[in-house]
C-alpha positions in Angstrom: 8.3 -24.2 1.7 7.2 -24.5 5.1 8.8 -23.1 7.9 8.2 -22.9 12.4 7.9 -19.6 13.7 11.3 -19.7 15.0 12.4 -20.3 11.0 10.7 -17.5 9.8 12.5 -15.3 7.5 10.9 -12.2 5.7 11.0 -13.1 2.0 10.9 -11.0 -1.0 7.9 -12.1 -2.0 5.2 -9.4 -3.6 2.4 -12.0 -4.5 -0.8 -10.5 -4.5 -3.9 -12.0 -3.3 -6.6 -12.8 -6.2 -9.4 -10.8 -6.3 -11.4 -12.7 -4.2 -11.4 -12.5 -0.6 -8.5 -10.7 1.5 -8.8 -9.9 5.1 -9.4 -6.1 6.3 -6.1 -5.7 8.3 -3.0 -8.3 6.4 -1.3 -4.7 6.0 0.4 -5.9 9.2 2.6 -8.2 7.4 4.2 -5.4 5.4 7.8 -5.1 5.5 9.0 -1.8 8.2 5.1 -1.8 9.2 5.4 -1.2 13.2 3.2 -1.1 16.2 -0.2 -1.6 13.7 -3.4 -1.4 15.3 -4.3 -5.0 15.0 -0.9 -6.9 16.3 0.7 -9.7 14.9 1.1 -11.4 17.9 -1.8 -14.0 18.7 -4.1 -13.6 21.9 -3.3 -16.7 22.5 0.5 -17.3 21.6 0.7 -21.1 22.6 -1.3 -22.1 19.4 1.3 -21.7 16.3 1.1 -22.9 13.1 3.7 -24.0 10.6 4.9 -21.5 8.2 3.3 -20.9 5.1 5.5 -18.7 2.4 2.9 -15.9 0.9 0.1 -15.9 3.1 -1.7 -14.4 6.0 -0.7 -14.7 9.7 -2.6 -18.2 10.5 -2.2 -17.0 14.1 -4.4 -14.2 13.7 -7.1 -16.8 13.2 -8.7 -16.7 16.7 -11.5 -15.4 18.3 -11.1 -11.3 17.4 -9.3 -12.1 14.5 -9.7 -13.0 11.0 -12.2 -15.2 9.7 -11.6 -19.0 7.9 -12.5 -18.9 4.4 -12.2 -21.3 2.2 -12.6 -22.0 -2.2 -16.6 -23.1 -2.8 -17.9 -21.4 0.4 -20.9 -18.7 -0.2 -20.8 -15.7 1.5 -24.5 -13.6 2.4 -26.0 -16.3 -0.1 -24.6 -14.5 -2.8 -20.4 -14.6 -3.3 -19.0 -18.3 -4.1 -15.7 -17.5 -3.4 -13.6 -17.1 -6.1 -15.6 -14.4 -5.5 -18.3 -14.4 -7.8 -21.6 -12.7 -7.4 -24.0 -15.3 -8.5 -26.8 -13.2 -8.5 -25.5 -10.2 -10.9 -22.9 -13.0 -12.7 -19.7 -10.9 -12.0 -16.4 -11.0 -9.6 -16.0 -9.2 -6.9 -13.6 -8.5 -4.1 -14.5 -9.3 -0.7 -12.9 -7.4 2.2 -13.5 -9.5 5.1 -13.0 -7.5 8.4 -11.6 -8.4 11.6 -14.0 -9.2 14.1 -12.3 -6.9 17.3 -14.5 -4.6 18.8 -11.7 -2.5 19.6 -11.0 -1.3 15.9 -12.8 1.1 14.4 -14.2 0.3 11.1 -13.8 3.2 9.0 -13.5 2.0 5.6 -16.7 1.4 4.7 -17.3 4.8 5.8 -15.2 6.5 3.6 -15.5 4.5 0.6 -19.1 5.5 0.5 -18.1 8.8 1.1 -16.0 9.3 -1.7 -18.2 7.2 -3.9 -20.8 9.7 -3.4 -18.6 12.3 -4.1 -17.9 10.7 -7.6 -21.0 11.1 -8.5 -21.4 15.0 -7.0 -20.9 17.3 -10.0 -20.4 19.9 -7.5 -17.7 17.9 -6.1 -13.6 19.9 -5.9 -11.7 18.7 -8.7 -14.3 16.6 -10.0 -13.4 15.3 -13.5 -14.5 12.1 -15.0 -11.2 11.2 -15.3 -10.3 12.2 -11.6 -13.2 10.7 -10.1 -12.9 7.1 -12.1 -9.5 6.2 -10.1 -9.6 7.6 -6.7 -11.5 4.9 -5.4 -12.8 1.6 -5.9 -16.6 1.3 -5.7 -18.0 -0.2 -2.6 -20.9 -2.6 -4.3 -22.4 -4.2 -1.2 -21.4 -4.5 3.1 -22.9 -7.0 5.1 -21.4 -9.1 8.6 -21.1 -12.5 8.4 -20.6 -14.6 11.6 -17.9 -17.5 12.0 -16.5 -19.0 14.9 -13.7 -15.7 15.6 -17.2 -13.3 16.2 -19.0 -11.3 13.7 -17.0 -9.9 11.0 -17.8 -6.8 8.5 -17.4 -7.3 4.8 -17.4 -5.3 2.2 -18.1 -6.0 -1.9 -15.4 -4.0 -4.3 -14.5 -4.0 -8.2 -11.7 -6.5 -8.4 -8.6 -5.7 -9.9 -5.7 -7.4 -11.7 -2.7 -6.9 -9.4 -0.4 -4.0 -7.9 1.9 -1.3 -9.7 4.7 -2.9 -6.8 4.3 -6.8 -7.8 3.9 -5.7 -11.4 7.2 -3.4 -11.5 9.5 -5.5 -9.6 12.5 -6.6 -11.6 11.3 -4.4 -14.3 10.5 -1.1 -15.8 7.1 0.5 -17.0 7.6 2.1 -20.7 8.0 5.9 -20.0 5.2 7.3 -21.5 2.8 4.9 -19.6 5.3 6.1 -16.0 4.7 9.6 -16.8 0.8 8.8 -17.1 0.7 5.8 -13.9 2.2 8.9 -12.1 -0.3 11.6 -13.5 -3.0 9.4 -12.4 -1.9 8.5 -9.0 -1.7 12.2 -8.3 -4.9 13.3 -9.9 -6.6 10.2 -7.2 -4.5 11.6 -4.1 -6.3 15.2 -5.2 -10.0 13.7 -5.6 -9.3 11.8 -2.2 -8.2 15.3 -0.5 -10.6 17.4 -1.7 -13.4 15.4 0.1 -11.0 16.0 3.4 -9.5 12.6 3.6 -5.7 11.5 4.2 -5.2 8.1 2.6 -2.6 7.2 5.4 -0.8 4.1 3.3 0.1 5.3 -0.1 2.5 3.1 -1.1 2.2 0.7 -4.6 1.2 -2.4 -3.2 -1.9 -0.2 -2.9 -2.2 0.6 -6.2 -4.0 -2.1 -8.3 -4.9 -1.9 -12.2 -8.2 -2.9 -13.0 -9.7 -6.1 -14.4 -10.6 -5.6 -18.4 -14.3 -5.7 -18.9 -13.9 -9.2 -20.6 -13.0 -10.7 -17.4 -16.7 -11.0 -16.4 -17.5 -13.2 -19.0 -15.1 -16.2 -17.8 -16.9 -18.8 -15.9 -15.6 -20.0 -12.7 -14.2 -23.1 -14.8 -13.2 -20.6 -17.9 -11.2 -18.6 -15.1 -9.7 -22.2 -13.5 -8.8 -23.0 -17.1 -7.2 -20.0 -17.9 -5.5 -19.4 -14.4 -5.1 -22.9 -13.3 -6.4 -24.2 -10.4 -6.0 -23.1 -7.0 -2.6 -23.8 -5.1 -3.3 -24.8 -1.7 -1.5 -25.6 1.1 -2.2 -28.0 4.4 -2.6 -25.9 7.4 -1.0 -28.3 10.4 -0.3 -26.8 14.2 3.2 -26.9 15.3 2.4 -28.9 18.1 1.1 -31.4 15.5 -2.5 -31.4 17.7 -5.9 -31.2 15.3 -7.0 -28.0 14.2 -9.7 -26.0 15.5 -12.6 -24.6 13.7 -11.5 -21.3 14.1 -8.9 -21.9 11.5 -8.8 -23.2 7.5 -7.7 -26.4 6.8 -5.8 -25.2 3.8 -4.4 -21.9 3.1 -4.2 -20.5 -0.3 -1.7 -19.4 -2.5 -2.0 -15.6 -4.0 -2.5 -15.6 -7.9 -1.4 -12.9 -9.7 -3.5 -11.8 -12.8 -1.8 -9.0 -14.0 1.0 -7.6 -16.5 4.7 -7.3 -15.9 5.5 -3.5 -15.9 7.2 -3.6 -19.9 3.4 -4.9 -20.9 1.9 -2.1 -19.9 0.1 0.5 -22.0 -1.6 4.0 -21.6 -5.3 2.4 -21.6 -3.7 0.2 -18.7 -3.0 3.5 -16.6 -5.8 4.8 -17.0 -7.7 1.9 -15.5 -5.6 2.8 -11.6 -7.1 2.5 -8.6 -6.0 3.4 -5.2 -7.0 1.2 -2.4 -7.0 0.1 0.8 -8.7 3.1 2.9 -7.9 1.2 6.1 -5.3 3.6 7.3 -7.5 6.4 6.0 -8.5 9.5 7.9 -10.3 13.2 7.9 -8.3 15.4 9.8 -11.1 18.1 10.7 -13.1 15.1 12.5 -10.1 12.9 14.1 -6.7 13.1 14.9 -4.3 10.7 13.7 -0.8 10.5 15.8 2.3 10.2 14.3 2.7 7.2 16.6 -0.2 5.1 15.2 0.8 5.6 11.8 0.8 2.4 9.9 2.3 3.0 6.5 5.8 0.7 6.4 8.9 2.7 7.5 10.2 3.5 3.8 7.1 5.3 3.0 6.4 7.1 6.2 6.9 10.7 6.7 9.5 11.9 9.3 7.6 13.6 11.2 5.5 10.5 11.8 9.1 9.2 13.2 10.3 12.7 15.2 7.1 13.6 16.3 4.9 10.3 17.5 2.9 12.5 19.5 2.1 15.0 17.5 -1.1 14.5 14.3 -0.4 14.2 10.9 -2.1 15.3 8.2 -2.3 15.9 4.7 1.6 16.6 4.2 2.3 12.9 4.9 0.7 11.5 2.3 2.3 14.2 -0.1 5.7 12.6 1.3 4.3 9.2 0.4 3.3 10.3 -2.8 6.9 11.0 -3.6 8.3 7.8 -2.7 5.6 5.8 -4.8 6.3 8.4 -8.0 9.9 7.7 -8.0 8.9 4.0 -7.9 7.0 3.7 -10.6 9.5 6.1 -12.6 12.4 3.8 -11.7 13.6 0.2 -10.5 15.2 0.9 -7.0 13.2 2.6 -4.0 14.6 5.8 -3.0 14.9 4.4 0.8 15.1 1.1 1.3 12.3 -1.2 2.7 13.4 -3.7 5.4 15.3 -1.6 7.5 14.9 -0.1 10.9 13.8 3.2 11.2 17.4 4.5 12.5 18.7 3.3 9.1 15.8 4.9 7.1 16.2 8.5 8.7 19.9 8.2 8.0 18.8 7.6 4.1 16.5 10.2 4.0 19.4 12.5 5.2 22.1 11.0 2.9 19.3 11.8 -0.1 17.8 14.9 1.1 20.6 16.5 3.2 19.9 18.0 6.8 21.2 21.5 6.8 18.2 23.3 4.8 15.2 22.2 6.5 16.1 19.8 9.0 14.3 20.7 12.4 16.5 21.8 15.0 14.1 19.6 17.6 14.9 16.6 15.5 18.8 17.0 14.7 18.7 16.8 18.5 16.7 14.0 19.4 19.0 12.7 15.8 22.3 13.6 17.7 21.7 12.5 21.6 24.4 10.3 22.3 23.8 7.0 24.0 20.9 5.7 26.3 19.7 9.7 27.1 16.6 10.1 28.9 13.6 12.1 27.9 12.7 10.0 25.0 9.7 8.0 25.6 10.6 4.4 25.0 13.0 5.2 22.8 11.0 5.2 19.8 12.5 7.9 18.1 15.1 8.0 15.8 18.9 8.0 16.6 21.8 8.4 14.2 23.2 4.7 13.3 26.6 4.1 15.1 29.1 1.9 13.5 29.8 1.3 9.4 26.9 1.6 7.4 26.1 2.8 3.3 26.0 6.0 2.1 22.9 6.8 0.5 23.7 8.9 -2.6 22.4 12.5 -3.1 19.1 13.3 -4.3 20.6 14.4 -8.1 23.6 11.3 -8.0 20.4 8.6 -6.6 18.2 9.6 -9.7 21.0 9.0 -12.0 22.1 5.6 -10.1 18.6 4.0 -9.8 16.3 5.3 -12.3 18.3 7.1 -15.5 20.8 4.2 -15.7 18.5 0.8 -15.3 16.1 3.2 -18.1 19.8 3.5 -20.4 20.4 0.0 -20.2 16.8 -1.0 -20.7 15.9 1.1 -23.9 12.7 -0.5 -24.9 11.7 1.7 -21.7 12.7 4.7 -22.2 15.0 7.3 -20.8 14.2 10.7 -19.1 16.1 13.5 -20.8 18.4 16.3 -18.7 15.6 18.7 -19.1 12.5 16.3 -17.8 15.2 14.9 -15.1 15.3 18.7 -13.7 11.6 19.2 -13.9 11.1 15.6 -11.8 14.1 16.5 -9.4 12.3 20.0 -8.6 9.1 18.3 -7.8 10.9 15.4 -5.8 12.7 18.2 -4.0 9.2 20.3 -3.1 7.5 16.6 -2.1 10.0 15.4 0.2 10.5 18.0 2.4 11.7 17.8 6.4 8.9 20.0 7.4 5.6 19.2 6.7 4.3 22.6 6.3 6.9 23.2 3.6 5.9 20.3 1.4 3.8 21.3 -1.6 0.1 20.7 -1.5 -1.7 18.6 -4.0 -2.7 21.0 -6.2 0.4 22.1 -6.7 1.9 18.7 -7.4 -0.7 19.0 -10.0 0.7 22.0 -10.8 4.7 21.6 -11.1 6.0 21.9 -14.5 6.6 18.3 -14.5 3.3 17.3 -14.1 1.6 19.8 -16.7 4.2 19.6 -19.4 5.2 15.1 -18.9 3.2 14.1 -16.8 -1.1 14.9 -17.2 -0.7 14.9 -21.2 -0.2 11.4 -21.8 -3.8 11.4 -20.0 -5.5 13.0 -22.4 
């Protein structure tokens, strides 16, 4: 379906782009993601594009922007794109930057880093099966120069899909939840101890990799097998030719991977955690709670309370929570697509306010009507009018994880004694104050963790 800007609607829709190229800064177009670094909104807003369900922002192909890619073109003399390394015969994911200057271009940075950390034996908490998932190798970077400016790309391992698309609508077995989770904890740790805040953990950022087999298709094995490409005219609004800055054709995301109920323990432990776009070391930079990218459901309060104040390692412990009781259940513990009024008033409703709610932040919760002092009004405010009552932290576990798992028995249920262990640990994870959230290590710790959770690793 095609729609004009002015018919856009946000759409459900968790395709995931094949593991070919994807541009370095889509993340905008998450659902709740505000004020991103790279804006959604063209330099040059007279030039819009007819709507195209499931891709990229097809304004954001301009000078500065992304660059037009399209199937069959090579890339450094080297990547046909599907992406396929004809020199080494093997896919590969291409991250195409951006070409602003005013970004900084981290990434490639850090994924070194921590690649060379993989390989450290001195390195904290290294364990082979630590080290495999925190990152995905960076093969090759190289710039490539199109008609939007010179744009920085970057080679990674491909991967199948995302824990999010794969999970919607359906529930992993629990043995291979317990182990998805025990994984995802054990990367956050590995990515820690080398001093780095992820910044977006959420699990559209958590892919599954390819099986080794995959390398063996042929580019017309894979077509075979997959089909061909779905593409999609590109036409101006305005109905005037297109310029070279822009693909003729857009094309659709394929998804490779399993549905959730497919999945099996050798599946978990083939997890990745991507996109280090939004990632950060606190000791070297400082990372404002107002520049925080991460969409609104994930994002840590004090992110919301405090937008001029840094973050640092606590938030990602918060958004470690929220993508653990995702994978555990069906239903997000705070819903996605709201405003961030509505999702502080969730968080309350789960968590309660009167333990370790922040007296600074029940008043900036409380102020009554247009109150000055608050910069732009960007912080939170207490919803006025009807609204849903989010249930409590105990009642929401039942609602939306141990009930769609008691209907769904093929999955698995958690019994009254695991339930406690997991509600302890969500309880020392999602925490008002950062400083009172538990570290890593002691995720790794809880009892949760060491008696469910780490043994379905081994």
């Amino acid at each position: 379906m095609i729609r004009t800007r002015g018919e856009r609607k946000r759409l459900a829709s968790f395709k995931f782009r094949p593991p070919c190229v994807y541009a370095a800064s889509r993340r905008v177009a998450s659902i709740g993601c505000s004020r991103p670094r790279f804006s959604t909104m063209s330099l040059n807003p007279s030039i819009e594009y007819h709507w195209i369900d499931g891709v990229e922002h097809l304004e954001l192909y301009e000078p500065g922007g992304y660059h037009p890619v399209i199937i069959d073109d090579l890339l450094h003399n080297r990547y046909r794109i599907l992406a396929r390394d004809e020199t080494v015969e093997r896919y590969v994911a291409i991250k195409v930057g951006i070409s602003s200057r005013s970004l900084p271009r981290r990434e490639p940075e850090i994924l070194r880093a921590l690649n060379s950390s993989k390989l450290s034996p001195q390195a904290p908490r290294a364990t082979p099966d630590t080290n495999t998932c925190a990152a995905p190798s960076m093969l090759d970077v190289f710039d490539i120069c199109g008609p939007n400016g010179t744009h920085t790309c970057y080679t990674l391992t491909p991967a199948q899909g995302s824990l999010r698309e794969a999970s919607f609508s359906r529930l992993f077995p629990i043995q291979v939840a317990r182990a998805l989770a025990a994984k995802l904890v054990t990367a956050v740790a590995f990515v820690h101890s080398c001093g780095f805040v992820h910044g977006d953990l959420h699990l559209r950022n958590v892919l599954v990799r390819l099986p080794s087999t995959f390398d063996e298709l042929s580019v017309q094995d894979f077509r075979k097998k997959f089909g061909e490409p779905e593409t999609v005219p590109i036409a101006r609004v305005d109905g005037k030719p297109l310029t070279p800055n822009v693909p003729v054709q857009a094309v659709i995301p394929l998804y490779l991977g399993k549905k959730a109920q497919e999945f099996t323990l050798a599946d978990a432990h083939g997890l990745i955690l991507s996109d280090f776009g939004e990632a950060f070391s606190p000791a070297t930079e400082q990372r404002l709670g107002r520049d925080c990218n991460i969409p609104l459901a994930k994002r840590a309060p004090e992110a919301l309370f405090e937008p001029n104040e840094p973050v640092s390692y606590p938030s990602d412990i918060w958004s470690l929570g929220t993508a653990i009781w995702e994978i555990l259940g069906m239903k997000f513990i705070f819903t996605e697509a709201e405003t961030q009024d509505e999702i502080v008033a969730q968080q309350i409703d789960v968590l309660g306010s009167h333990s370790n709610f922040p007296e600074s932040w029940r008043k900036q919760w409380e102020r009554p009507g247009e109150e000055e002092g608050y910069a732009d009004d960007m912080m939170p405010r207490r919803p006025t009018g009807d609204r849903e009552t989010w249930p409590r932290l105990e009642n929401a576990f039942e609602e939306f994880v141990r009930k769609y798992r008691r209907k769904r028995e093929a999955a698995g249920t958690f019994e009254e004694e695991e339930t406690r262990a997991i509600l302890e640990l969500m309880r020392g994870m999602l925490r008002f104050r950062p400083e009172e959230r538990l570290t890593v290590d002691e995720v790794l710790g809880s009892e949760w963790m060491v008696n469910w959770a780490l043994p379905q690793l081994e």
